[in-house]
C-alpha positions as CSV (number, residue, x, y, z in Angstrom):
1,X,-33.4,27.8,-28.2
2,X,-30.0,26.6,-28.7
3,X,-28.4,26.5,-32.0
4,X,-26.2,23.4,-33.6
5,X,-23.0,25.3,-33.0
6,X,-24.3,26.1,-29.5
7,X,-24.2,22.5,-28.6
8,X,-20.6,21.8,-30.4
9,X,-19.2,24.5,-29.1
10,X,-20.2,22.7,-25.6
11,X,-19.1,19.7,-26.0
12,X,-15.7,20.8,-27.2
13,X,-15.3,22.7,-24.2
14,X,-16.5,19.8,-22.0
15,X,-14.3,17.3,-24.0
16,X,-11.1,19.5,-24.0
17,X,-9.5,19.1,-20.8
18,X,-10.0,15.5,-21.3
19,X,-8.2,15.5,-25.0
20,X,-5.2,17.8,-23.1
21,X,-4.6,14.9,-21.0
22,X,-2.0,12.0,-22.8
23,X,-2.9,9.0,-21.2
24,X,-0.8,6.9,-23.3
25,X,2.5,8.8,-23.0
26,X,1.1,8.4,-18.7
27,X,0.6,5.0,-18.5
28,X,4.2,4.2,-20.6
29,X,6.2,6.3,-18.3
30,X,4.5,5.3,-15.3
31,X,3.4,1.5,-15.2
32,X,6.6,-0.1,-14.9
33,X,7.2,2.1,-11.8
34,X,3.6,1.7,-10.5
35,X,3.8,-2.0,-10.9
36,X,7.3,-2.3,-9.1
37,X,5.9,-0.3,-6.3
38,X,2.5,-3.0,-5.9
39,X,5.2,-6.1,-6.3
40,X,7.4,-4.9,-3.1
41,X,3.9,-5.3,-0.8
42,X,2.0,-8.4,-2.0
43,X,5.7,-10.2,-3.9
44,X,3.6,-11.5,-6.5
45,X,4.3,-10.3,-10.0
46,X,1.5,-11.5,-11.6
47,X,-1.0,-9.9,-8.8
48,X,1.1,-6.8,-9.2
49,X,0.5,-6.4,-12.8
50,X,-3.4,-6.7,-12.4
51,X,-3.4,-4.7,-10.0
52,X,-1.7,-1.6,-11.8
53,X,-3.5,-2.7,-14.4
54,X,-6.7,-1.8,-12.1
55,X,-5.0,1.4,-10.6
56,X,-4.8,2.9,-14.2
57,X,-8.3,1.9,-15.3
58,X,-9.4,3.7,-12.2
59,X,-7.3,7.0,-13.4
60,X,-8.6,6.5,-16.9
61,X,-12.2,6.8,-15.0
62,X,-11.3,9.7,-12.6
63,X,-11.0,12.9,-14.8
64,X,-10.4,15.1,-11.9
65,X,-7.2,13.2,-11.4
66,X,-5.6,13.6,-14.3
67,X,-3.2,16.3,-15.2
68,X,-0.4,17.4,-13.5
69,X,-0.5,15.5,-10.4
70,X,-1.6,12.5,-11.8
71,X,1.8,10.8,-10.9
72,X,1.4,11.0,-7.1
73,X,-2.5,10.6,-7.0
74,X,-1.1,6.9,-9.0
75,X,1.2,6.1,-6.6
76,X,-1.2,7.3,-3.6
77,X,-3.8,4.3,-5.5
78,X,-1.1,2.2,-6.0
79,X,-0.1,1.9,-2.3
80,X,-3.5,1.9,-1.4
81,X,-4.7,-0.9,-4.0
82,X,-1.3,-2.9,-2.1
83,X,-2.6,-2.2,1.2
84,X,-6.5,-3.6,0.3
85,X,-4.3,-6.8,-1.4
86,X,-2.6,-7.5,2.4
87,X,-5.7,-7.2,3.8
88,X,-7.5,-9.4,1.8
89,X,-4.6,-12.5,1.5
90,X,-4.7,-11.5,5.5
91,X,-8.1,-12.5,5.3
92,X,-8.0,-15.4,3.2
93,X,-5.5,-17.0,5.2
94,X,-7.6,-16.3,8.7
95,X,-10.6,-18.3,7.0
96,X,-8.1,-20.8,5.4
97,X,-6.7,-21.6,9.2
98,X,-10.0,-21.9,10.6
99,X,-11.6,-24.2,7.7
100,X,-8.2,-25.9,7.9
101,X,-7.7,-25.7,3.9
102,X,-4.3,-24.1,4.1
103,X,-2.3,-26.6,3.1
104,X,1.5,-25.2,3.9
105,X,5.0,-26.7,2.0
106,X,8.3,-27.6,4.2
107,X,10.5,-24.9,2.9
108,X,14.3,-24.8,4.0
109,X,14.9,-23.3,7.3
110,X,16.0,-19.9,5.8
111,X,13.6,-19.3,3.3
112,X,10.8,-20.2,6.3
113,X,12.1,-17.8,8.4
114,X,12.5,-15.0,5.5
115,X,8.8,-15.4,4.6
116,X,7.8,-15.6,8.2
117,X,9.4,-12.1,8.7
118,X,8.1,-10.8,5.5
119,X,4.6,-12.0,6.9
120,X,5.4,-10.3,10.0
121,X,6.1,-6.6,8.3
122,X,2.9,-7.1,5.8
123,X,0.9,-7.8,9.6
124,X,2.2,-4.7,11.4
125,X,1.4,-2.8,7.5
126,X,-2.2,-3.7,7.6
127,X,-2.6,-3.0,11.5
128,X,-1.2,0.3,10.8
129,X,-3.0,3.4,10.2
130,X,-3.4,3.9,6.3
131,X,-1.4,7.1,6.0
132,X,1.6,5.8,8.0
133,X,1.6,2.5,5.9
134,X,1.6,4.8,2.8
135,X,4.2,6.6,3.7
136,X,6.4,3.7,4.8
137,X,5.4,2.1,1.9
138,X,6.2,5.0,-0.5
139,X,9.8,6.0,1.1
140,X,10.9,2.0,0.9
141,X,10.2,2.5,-2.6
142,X,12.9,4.8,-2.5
143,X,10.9,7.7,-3.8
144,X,12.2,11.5,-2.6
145,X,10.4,13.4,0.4
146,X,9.3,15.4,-2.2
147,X,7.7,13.0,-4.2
148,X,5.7,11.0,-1.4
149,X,5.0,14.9,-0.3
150,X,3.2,14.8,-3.9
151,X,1.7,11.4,-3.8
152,X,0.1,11.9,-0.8
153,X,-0.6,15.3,-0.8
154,X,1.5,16.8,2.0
155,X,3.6,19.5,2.9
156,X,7.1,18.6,2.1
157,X,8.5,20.0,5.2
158,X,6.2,17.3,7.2
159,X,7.5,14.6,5.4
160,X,10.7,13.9,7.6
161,X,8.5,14.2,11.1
162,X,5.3,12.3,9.7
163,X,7.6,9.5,8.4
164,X,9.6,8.9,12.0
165,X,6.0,9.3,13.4
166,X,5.4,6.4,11.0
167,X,8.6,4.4,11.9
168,X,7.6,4.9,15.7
169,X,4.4,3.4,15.5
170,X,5.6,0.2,13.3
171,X,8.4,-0.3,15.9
172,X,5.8,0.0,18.8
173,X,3.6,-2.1,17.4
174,X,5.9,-5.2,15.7
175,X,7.6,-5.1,19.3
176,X,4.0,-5.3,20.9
177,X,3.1,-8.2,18.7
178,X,6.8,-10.1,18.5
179,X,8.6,-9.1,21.5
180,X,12.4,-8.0,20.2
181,X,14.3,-9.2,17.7
């Protein structure tokens, strides 16, 4: 049989690593970034906020994920949650073409061709494999090789070569779908 303090004692050890883990001081430093980073893919504030909002819930629910890398596993998510948002507005405006429910605003010639080419690179993003689209994402966001070597887990070294790897295939692919620009 176990004794009262047998069972405390547990608890504290299961609950420690937990209660070592600020998530407060975490979320202060690193929403405003984490946010910023969601608002360059989808360019909707509002989306973006819910979205880091969801990002951090999801950290707050992964224990093995918090700690010491918890910056670049958020940014990893972050990207990732962006990506998923693409797809799904991708989506959305298929089945809004082919029920004939998107209902599009005359815009100034500029702006039009702006959002067209913005449409265009968030495209080629969702086409591409997930780990090149990270990384594109990540190094736009004007993070160091050394940090999207932490966020997504990679050998610094590899950075340089996976991320011209990653330029390659956006090139090859926006030129197969556009023609040259």
């Amino acid at each position: 049989m176990s004794s009262r303090s047998d069972i405390t004692d547990l608890i504290d050890a299961v609950a420690a690593p937990e209660a070592a883990f600020d998530f407060e001081a975490v979320f202060r430093a690193q929403y405003p970034r984490i946010a910023r980073v969601i608002a360059r893919v989808v360019r909707n504030d509002a989306r973006s906020e819910e979205l880091a909002v969801e990002v951090f819930l999801k950290l707050w629910r992964s224990p093995r994920a918090q700690g010491d890398k918890a910056g670049g596993w958020l940014y990893r998510v972050a990207v990732r949650k962006a990506l998923d948002e693409l797809r799904r507005q991708a989506r959305r405006a298929r089945y809004e073409r082919l029920f004939g429910s998107g209902q599009t605003l005359a815009n100034p010639e500029q702006t039009h061709a702006a959002n067209e080419e913005q449409q265009r690179v968030r495209t080629i993003l969702a086409l591409m494999e997930r780990r090149q689209a990270e990384l594109l994402l990540l190094r736009a966001n004007e993070l160091s090789y050394g940090e999207v070597a932490a966020a997504l887990d990679l050998n610094p070294a590899s950075v340089g070569t996976l991320l011209s790897r990653a330029q390659q295939a956006f090139r090859k692919e926006y030129v197969k779908r556009y023609g040259q620009e």
